[in-house]
KOLNUKE-584998 format. One record per residue (C-alpha): residue number from 0; residue in three letters; chain; x, y, z. Coordinates in Angstrom, 3 decimals, padded with zeros to 6 digits. Layout:
N
@n: NUM, res: ala, chain: A, east: X, north: Y, up: Z
...
This chain:
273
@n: 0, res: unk, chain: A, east: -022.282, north: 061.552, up: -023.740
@n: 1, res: unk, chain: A, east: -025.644, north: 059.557, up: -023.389
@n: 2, res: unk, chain: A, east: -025.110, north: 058.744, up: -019.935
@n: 3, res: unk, chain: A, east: -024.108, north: 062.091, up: -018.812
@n: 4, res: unk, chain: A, east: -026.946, north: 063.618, up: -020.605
@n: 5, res: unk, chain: A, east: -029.630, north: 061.370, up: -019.158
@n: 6, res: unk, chain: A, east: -028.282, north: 061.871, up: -016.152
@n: 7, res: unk, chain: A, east: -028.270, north: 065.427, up: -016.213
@n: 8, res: unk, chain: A, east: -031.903, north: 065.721, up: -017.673
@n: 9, res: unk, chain: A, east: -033.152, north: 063.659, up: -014.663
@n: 10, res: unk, chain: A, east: -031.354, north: 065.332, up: -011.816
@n: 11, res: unk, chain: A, east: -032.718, north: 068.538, up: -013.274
@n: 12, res: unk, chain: A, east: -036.252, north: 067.092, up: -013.565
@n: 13, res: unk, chain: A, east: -037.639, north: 069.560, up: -010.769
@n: 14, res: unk, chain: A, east: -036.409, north: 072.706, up: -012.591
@n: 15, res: unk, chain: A, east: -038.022, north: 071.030, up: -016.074
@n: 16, res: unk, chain: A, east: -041.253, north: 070.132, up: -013.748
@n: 17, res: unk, chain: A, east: -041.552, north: 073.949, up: -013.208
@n: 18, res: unk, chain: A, east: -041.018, north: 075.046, up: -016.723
@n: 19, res: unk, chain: A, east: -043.433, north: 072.695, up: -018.023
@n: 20, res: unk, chain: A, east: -045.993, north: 073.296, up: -015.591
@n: 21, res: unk, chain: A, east: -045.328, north: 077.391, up: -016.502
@n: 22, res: unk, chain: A, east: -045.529, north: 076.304, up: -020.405
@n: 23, res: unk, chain: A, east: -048.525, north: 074.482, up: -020.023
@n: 24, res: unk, chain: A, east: -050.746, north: 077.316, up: -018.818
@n: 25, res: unk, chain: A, east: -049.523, north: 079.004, up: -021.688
@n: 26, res: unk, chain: A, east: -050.392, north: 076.217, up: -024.344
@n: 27, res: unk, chain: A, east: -053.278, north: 074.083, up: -024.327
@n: 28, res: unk, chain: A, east: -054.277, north: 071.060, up: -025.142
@n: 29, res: unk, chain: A, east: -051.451, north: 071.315, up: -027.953
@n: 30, res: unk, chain: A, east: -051.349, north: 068.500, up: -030.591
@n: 31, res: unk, chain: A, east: -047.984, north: 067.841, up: -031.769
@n: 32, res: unk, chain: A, east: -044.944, north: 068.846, up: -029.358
@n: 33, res: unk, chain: A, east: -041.680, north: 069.001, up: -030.984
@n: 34, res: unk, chain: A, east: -038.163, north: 068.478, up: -028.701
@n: 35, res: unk, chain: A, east: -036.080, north: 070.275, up: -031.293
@n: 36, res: unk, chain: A, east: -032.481, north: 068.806, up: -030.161
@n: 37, res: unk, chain: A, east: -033.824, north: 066.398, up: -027.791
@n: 38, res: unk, chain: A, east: -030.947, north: 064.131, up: -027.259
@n: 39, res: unk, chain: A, east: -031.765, north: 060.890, up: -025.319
@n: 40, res: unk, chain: A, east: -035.362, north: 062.089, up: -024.486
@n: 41, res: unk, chain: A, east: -035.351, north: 062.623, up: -021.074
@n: 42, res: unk, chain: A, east: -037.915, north: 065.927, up: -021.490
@n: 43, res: unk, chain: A, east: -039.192, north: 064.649, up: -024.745
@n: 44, res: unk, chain: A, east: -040.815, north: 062.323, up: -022.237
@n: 45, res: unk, chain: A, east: -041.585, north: 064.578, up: -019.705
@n: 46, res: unk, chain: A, east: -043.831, north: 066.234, up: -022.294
@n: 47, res: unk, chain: A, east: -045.864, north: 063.311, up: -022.656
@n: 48, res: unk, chain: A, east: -046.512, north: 063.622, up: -019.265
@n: 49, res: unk, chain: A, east: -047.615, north: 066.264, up: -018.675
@n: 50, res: unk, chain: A, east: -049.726, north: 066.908, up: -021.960
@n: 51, res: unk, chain: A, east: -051.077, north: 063.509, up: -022.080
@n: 52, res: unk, chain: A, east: -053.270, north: 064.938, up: -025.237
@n: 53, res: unk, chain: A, east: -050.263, north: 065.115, up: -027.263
@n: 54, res: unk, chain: A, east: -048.375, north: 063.470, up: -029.671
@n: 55, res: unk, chain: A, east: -044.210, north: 064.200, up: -029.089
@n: 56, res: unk, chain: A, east: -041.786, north: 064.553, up: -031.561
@n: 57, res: unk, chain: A, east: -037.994, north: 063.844, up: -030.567
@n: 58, res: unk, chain: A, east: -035.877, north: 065.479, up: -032.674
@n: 59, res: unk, chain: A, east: -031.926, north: 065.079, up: -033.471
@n: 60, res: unk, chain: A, east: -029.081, north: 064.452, up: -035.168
@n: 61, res: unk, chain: A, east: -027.849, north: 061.737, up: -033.214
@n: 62, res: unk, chain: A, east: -029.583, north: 058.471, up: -034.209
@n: 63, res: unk, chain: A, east: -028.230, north: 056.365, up: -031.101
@n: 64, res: unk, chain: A, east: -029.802, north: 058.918, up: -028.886
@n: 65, res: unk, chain: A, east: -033.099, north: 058.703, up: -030.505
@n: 66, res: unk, chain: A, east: -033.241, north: 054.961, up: -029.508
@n: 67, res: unk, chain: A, east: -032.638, north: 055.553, up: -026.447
@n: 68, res: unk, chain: A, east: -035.569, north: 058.098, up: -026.150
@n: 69, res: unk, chain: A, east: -037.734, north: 055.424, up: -027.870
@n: 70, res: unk, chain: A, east: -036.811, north: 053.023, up: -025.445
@n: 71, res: unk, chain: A, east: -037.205, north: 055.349, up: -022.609
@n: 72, res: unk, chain: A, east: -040.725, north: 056.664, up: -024.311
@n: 73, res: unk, chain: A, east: -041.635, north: 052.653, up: -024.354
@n: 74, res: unk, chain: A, east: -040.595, north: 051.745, up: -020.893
@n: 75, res: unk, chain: A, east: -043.114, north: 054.971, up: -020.265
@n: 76, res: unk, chain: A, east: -046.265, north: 053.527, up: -021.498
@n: 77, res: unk, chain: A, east: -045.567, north: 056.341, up: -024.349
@n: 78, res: unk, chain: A, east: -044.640, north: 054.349, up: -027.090
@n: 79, res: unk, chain: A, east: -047.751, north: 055.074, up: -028.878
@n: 80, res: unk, chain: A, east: -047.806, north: 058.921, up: -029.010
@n: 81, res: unk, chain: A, east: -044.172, north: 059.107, up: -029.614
@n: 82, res: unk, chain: A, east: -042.038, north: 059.526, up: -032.657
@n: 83, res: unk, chain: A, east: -038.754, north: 060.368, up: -033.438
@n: 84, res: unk, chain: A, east: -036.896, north: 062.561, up: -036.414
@n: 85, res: unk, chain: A, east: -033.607, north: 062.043, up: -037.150
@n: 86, res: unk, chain: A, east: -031.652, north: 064.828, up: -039.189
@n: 87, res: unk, chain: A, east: -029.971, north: 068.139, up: -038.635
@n: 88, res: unk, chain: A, east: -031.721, north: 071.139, up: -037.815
@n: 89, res: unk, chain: A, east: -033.544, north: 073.353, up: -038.177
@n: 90, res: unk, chain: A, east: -033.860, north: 071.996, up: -042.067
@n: 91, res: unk, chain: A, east: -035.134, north: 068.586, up: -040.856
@n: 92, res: unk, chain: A, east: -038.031, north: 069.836, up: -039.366
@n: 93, res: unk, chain: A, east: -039.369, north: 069.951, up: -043.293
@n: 94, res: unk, chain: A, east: -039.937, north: 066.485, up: -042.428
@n: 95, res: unk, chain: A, east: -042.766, north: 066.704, up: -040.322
@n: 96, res: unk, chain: A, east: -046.308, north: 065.627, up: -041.330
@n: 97, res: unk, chain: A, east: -048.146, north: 068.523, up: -040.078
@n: 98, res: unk, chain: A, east: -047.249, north: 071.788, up: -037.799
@n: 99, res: unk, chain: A, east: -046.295, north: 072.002, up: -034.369
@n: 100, res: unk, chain: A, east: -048.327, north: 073.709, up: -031.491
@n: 101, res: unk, chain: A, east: -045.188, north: 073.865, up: -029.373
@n: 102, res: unk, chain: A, east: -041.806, north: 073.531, up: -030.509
@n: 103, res: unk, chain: A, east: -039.341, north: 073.475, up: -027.632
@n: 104, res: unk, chain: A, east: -035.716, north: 074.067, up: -027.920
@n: 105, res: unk, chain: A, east: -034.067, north: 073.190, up: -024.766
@n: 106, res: unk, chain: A, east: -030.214, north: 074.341, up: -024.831
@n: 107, res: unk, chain: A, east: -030.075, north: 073.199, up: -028.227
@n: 108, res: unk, chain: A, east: -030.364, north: 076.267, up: -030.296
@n: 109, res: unk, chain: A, east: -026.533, north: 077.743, up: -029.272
@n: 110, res: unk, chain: A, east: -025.517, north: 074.705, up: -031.277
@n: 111, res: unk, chain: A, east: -026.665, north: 075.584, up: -034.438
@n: 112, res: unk, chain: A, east: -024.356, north: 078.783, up: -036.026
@n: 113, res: unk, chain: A, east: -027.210, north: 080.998, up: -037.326
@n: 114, res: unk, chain: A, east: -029.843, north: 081.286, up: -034.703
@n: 115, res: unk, chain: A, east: -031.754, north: 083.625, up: -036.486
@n: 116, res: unk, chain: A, east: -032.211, north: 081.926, up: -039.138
@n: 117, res: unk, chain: A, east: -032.912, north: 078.857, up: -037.104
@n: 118, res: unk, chain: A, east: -035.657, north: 080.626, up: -035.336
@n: 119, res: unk, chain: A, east: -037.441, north: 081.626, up: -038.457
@n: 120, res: unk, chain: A, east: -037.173, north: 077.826, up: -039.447
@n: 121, res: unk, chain: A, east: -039.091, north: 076.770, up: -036.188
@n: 122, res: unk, chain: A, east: -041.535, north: 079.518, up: -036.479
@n: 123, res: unk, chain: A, east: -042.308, north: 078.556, up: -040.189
@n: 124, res: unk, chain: A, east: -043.055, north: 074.700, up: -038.605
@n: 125, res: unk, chain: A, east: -045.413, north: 076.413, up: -036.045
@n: 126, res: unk, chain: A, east: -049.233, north: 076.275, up: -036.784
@n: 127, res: unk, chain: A, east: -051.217, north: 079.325, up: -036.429
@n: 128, res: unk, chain: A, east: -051.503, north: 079.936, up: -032.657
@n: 129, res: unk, chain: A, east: -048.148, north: 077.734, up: -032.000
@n: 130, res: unk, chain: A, east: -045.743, north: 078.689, up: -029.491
@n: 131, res: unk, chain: A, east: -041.817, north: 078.305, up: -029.403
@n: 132, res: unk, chain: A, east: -040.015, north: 078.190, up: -026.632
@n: 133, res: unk, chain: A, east: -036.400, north: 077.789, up: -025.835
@n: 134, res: unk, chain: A, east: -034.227, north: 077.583, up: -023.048
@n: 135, res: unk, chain: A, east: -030.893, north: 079.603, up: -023.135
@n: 136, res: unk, chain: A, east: -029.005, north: 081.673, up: -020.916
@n: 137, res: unk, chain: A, east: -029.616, north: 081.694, up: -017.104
@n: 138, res: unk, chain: A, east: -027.220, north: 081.493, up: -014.345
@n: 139, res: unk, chain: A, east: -023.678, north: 079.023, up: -014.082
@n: 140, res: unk, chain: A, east: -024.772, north: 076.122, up: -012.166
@n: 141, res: unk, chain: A, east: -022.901, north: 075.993, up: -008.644
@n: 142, res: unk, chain: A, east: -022.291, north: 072.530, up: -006.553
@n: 143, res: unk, chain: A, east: -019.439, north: 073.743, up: -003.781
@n: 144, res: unk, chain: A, east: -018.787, north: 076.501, up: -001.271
@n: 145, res: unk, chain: A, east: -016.680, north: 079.259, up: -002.254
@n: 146, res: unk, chain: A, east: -013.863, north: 078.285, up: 000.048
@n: 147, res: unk, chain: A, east: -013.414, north: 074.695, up: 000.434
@n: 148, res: unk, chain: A, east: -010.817, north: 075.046, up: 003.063
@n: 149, res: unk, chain: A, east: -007.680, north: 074.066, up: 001.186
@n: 150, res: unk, chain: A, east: -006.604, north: 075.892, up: -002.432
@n: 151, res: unk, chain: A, east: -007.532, north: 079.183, up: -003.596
@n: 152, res: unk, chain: A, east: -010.962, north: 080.471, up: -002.667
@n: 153, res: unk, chain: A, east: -013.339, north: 080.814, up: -005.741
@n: 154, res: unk, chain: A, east: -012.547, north: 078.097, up: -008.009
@n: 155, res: unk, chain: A, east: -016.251, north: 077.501, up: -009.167
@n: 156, res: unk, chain: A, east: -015.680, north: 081.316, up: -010.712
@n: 157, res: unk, chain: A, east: -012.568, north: 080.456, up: -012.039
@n: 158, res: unk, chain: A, east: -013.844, north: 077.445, up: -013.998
@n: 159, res: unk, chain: A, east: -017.210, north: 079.449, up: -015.115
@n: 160, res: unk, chain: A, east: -014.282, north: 081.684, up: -016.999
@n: 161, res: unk, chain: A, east: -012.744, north: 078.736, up: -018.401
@n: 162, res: unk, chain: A, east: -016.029, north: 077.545, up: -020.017
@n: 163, res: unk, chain: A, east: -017.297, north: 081.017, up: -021.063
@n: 164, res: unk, chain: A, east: -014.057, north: 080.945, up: -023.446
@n: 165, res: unk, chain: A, east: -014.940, north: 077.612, up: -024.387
@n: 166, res: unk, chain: A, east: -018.120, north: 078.570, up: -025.635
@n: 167, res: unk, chain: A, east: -016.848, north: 081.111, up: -027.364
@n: 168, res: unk, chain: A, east: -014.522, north: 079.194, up: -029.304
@n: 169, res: unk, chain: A, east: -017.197, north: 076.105, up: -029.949
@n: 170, res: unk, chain: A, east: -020.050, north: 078.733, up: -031.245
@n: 171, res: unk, chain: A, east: -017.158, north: 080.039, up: -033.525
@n: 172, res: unk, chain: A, east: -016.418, north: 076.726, up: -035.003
@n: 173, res: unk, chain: A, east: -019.679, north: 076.064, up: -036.199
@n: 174, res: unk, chain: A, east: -020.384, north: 075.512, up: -039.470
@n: 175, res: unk, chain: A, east: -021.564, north: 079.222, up: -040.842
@n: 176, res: unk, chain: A, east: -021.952, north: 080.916, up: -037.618
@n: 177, res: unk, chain: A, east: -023.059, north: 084.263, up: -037.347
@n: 178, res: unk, chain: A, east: -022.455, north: 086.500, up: -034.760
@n: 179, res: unk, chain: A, east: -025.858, north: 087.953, up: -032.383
@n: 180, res: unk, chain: A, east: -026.611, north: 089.537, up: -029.461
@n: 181, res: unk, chain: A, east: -028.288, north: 087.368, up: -027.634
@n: 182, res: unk, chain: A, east: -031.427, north: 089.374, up: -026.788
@n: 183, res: unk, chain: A, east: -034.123, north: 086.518, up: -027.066
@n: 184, res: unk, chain: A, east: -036.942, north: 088.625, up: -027.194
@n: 185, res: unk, chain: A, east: -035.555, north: 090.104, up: -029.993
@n: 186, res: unk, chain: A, east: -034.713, north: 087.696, up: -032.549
@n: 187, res: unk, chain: A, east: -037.814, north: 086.133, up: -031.725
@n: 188, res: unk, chain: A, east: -040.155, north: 089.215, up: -032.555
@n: 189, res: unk, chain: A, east: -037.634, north: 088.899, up: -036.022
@n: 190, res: unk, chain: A, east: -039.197, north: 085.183, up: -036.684
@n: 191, res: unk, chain: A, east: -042.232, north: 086.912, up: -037.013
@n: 192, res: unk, chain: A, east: -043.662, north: 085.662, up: -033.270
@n: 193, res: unk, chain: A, east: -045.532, north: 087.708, up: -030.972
@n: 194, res: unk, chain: A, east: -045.738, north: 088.101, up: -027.254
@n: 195, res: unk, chain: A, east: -042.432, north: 087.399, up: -026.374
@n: 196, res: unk, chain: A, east: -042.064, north: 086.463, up: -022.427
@n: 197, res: unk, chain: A, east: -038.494, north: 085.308, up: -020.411
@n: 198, res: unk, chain: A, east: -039.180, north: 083.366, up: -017.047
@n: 199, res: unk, chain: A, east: -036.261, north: 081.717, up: -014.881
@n: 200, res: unk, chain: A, east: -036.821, north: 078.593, up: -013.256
@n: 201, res: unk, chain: A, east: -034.688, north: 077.205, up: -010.120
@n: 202, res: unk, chain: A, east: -032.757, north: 073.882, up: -009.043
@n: 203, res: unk, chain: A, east: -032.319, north: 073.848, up: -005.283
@n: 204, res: unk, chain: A, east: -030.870, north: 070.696, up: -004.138
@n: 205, res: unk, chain: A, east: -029.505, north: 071.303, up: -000.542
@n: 206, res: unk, chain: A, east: -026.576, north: 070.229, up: 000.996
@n: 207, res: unk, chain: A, east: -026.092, north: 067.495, up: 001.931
@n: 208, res: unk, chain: A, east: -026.047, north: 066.377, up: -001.564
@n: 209, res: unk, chain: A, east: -027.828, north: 062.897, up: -002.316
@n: 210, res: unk, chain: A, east: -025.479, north: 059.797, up: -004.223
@n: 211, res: unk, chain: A, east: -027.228, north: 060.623, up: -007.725
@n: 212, res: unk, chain: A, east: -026.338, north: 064.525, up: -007.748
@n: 213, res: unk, chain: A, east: -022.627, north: 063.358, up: -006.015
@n: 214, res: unk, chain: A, east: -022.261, north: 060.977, up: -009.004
@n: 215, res: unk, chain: A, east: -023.513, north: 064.118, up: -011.399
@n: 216, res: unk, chain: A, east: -021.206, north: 066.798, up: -010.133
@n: 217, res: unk, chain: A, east: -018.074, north: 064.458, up: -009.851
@n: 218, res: unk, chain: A, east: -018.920, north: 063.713, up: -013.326
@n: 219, res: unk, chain: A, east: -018.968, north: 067.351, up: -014.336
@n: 220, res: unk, chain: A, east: -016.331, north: 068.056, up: -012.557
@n: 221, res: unk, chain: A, east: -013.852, north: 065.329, up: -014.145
@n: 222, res: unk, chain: A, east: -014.680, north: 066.741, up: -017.806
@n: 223, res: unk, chain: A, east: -013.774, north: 070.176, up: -016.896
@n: 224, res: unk, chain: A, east: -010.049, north: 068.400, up: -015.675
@n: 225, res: unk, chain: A, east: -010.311, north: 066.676, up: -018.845
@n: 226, res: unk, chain: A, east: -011.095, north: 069.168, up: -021.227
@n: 227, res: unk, chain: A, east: -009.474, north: 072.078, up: -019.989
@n: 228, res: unk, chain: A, east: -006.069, north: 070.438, up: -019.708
@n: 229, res: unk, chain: A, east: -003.228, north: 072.563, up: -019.337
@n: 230, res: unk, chain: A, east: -005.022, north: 075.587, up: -019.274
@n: 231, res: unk, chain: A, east: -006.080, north: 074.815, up: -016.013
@n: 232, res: unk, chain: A, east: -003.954, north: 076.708, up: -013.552
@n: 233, res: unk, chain: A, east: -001.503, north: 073.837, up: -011.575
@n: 234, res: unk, chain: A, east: -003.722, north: 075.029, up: -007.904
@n: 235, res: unk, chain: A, east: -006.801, north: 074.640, up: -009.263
@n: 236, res: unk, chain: A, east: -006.328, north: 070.756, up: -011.137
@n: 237, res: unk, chain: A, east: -004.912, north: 069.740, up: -007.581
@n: 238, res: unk, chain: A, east: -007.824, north: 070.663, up: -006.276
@n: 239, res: unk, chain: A, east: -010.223, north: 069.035, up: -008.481
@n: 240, res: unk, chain: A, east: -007.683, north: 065.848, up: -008.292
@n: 241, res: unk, chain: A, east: -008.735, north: 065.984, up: -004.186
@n: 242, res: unk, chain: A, east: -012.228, north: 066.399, up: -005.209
@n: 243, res: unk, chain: A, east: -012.550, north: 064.048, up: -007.649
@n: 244, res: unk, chain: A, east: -010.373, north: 061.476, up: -004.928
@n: 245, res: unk, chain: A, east: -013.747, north: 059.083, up: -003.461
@n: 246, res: unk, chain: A, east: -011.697, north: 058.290, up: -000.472
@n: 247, res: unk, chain: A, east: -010.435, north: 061.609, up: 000.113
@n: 248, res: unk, chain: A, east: -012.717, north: 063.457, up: 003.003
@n: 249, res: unk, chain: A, east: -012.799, north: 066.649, up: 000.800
@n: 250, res: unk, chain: A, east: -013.886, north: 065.093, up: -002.013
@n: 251, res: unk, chain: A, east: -017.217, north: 065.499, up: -003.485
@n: 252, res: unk, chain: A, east: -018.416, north: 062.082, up: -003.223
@n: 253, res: unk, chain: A, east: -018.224, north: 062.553, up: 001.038
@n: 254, res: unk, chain: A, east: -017.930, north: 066.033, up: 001.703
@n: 255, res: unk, chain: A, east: -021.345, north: 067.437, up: 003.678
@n: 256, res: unk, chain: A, east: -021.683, north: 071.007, up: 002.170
@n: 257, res: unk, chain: A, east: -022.107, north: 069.752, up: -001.655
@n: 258, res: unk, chain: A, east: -024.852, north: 071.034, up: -003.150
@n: 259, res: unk, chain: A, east: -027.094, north: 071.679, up: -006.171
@n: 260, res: unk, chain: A, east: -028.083, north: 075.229, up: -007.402
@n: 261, res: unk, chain: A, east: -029.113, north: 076.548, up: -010.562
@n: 262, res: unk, chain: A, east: -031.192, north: 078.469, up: -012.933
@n: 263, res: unk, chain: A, east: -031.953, north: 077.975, up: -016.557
@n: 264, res: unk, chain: A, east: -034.228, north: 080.585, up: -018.595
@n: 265, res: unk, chain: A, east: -037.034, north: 080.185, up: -020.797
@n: 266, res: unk, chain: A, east: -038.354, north: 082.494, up: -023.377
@n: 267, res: unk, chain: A, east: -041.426, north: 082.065, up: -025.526
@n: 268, res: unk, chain: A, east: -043.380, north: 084.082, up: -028.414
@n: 269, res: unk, chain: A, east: -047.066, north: 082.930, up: -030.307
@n: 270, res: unk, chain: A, east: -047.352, north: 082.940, up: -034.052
@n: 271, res: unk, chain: A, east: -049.456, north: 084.809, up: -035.209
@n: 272, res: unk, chain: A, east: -053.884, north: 083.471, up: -035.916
């Protein structure tokens, strides 16, 4: 999944750029930043960046990964202000040397079966003053027009359906799951944080599509065929097999009206001076 995950993080940059940019009027001058569920780093770097102050922390369970954010960190000219953490979390965050002034969470907390408890775990690692933030929920990502002019209109909806059941079943095979509404401002007023906030952030990449975001949505595309299987309705994998085809016309690596839209939300709360 490494490559798919960098490439993701970096074709998303802009919408990161803006969250970032938001996050950073909000906390300043912070002096440890921790990537809780970082994967290969691509943000963990991007907070380097842009709080040049800092000292990052790249956090996960998934000790290739990590080397690959330490590589990327190096190649950077951020070798020296980052670390990484290897462990499962939230518990391995017990690990750090000293609290966190921002902890971010980006699409990593759904992973993890309690989030509640989770949250509380990040909010104890906060210093006084600290902000979370984590980025869940927001809109299905959308790369096609609704009618591509051969199968069944409306097979980006079809396939959001197909994942929404997915998710289902993968947050209820989690090891001691427990079952929340997902009101963000909620649970996070229950960690004990203040100030809760929500702010959506877009990805606007107009057709026609450049050969990185082709290469991206091909790839999505082709693990949906993959993992779906025969619960794919017959129509809808021949259409993906035409889209997925380089040298067909339709296809998403030549068509002209492939795009990039999407929105991913952010929510924040303070602990408590």
């Amino acid at each position: 999944m490494a490559p798919h995950l960098e490439a993701q993080a970096e074709l998303f940059m802009p919408l990161y750029e803006k969250a970032l940019s938001w996050l950073g009027k909000e906390v300043t001058e912070p002096g440890l930043i921790v990537d809780a569920g970082s994967g290969p780093g691509v943000v963990s770097c991007l907070f380097a960046e842009v709080f040049p102050g800092a000292r990052v922390m790249a956090v996960d369970g998934s000790r290739p990964l990590l080397e690959r954010a330490r590589a990327r960190a190096a190649r950077l000219g951020q070798g020296d202000r980052f670390g990484t953490l290897v462990g499962e979390l939230p518990g391995v965050l017990d690990e750090l040397d000293y609290p966190a002034d921002l902890i971010w969470a980006g699409r990593s907390l759904h992973h993890l079966g309690d989030q509640r408890a989770a949250l509380a775990a990040f909010a104890e690692r906060l210093a006084p003053g600290g902000t979370l933030a984590i980025m869940e929920g927001g809109l299905p990502s959308r790369f096609l027009p609704r009618d591509l002019g051969f199968g069944r209109p409306g097979l980006q909806a079809r396939l959001d359906a197909l994942e929404t059941e997915w998710f289902a079943r993968m947050r209820a095979d989690l090891p001691a799951v427990v079952e929340e509404a997902e009101d963000w401002a909620a649970l996070l007023s229950a960690a004990g944080l203040k100030h809760a906030r929500s702010r959506s952030f877009l990805l606007d990449l107009p057709a026609p599509a450049s050969d990185r975001a082709r290469a991206y949505i091909a790839d999505y595309f082709g693990r949906l065929r993959d993992n779906f299987g025969d619960t794919l309705d017959p129509g809808d994998r021949a259409v993906l097999d035409r889209l997925l085809d380089p040298q067909d016309p339709a296809g998403v690596h030549r068509r002209q009206d492939v795009f990039v839209l999407a929105a991913h939300t952010v929510h924040t709360a303070v602990k408590p001076v």
